[in-house]
MIVODO-888501 format. One record per residue (C-alpha): residue in one letter; x negated, y negated, z. Coordinates in nm, 2 decimals, decimal comma. Layout:
<atoms>
+------+--------+--------+--------+
: rest :   east :  north :     up :
+------+--------+--------+--------+
:    a :      X :      Y :      Z :
...
+------+--------+--------+--------+
</atoms>
This chain:
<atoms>
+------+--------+--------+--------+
: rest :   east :  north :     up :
+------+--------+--------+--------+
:    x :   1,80 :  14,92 :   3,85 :
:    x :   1,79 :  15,08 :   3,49 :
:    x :   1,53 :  14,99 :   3,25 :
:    x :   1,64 :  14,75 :   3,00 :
:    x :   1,42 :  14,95 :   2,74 :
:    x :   1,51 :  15,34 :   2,65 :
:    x :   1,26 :  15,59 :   2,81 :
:    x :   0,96 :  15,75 :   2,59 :
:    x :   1,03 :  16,12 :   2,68 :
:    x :   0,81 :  16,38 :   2,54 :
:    x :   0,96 :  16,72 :   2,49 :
:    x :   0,65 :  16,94 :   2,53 :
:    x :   0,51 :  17,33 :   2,45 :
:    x :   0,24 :  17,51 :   2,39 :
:    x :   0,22 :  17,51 :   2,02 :
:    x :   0,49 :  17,20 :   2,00 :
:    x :   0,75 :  17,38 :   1,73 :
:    x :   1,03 :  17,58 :   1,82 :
:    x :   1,04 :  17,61 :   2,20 :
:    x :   0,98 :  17,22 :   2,25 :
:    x :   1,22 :  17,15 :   1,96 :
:    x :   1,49 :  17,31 :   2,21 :
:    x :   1,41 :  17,16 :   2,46 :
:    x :   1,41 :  16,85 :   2,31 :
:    x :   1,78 :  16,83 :   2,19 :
:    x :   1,83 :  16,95 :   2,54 :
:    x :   1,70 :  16,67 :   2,72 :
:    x :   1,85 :  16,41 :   2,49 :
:    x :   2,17 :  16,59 :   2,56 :
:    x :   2,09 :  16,59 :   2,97 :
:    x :   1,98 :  16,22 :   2,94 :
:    x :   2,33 :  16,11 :   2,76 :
:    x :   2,54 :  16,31 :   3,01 :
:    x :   2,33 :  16,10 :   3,28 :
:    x :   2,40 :  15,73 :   3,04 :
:    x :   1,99 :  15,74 :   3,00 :
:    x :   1,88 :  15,56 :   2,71 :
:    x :   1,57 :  15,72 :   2,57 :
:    x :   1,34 :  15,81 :   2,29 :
:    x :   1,28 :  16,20 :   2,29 :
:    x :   0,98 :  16,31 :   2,06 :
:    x :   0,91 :  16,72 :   2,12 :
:    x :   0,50 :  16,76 :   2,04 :
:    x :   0,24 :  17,01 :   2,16 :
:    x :   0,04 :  16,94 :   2,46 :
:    x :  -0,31 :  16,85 :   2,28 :
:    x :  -0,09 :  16,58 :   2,10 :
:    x :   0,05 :  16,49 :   2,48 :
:    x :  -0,25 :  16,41 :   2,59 :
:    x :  -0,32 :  16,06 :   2,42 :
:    x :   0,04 :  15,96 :   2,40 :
:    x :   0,17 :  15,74 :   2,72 :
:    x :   0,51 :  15,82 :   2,75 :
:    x :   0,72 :  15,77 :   3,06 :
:    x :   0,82 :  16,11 :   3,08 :
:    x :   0,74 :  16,46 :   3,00 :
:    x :   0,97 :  16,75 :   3,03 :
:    x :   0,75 :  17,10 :   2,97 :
:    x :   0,74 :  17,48 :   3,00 :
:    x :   0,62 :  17,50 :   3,39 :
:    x :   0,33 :  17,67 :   3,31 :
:    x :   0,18 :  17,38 :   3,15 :
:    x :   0,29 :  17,13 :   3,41 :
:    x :  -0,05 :  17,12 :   3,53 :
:    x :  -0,20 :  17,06 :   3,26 :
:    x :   0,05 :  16,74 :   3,22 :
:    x :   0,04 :  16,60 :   3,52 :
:    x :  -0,07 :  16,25 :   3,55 :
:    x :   0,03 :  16,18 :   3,17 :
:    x :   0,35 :  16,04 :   3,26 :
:    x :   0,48 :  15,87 :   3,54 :
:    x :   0,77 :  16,17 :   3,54 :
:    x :   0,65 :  16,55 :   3,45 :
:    x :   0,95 :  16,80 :   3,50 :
:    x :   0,89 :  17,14 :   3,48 :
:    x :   1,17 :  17,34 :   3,27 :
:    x :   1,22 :  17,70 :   3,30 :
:    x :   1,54 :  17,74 :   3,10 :
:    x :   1,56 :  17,56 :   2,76 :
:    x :   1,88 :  17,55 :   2,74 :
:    x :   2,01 :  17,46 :   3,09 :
:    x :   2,13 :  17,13 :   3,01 :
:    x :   2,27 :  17,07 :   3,35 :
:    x :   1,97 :  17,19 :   3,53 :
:    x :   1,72 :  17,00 :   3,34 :
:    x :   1,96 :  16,66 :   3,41 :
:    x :   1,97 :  16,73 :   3,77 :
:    x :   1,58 :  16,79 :   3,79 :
:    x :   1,60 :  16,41 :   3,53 :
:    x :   1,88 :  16,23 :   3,78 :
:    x :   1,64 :  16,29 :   4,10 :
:    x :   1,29 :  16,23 :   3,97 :
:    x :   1,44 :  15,91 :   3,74 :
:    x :   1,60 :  15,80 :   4,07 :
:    x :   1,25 :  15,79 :   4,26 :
:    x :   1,13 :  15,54 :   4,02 :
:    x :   1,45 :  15,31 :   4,01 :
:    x :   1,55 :  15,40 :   3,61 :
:    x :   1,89 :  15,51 :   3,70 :
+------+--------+--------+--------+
</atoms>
């Protein structure tokens, strides 16, 4: 069942500017296409680490790093694959019944 409440998804990088800015607009873009409600905030991964979001969407080679932040971490190698990063989104959200 969907949550009633849009999803706190954080949009993160390294330095949390540019890259996580891209990737950012396009996970709200992969979370409309899937008729997600959600909050996306891009921020670097010190920041990360004392929000409590429910997920994270991040360059892969900080997935480690993330893990265990957020109920949902998704590793992104291409920015800008929008329908990549909303099949990755459609699976994991599924697992935790937010579809």
């Amino acid at each position: 069942m969907p949550r009633s409440e849009p999803l706190q998804v954080l949009a993160v990088c390294g330095v949390g500017m540019g890259s996580s800015l891209i990737l950012k607009m396009t996970a709200e873009d992969a979370l409309r296409d899937l008729g997600v409600a959600a909050r996306v905030e891009n921020t670097d991964i010190s920041s990360a680490r004392s929000m409590s979001p429910d997920v994270i969407v991040g360059q892969g080679m900080h997935t480690d790093e993330l893990a265990g932040l957020a109920p949902v971490v998704v590793a992104v190698t291409n920015f800008l694959d929008k329908e990549g990063l909303a099949a990755q989104l459609r699976e994991r959200l599924a697992e935790h019944d937010w579809l």
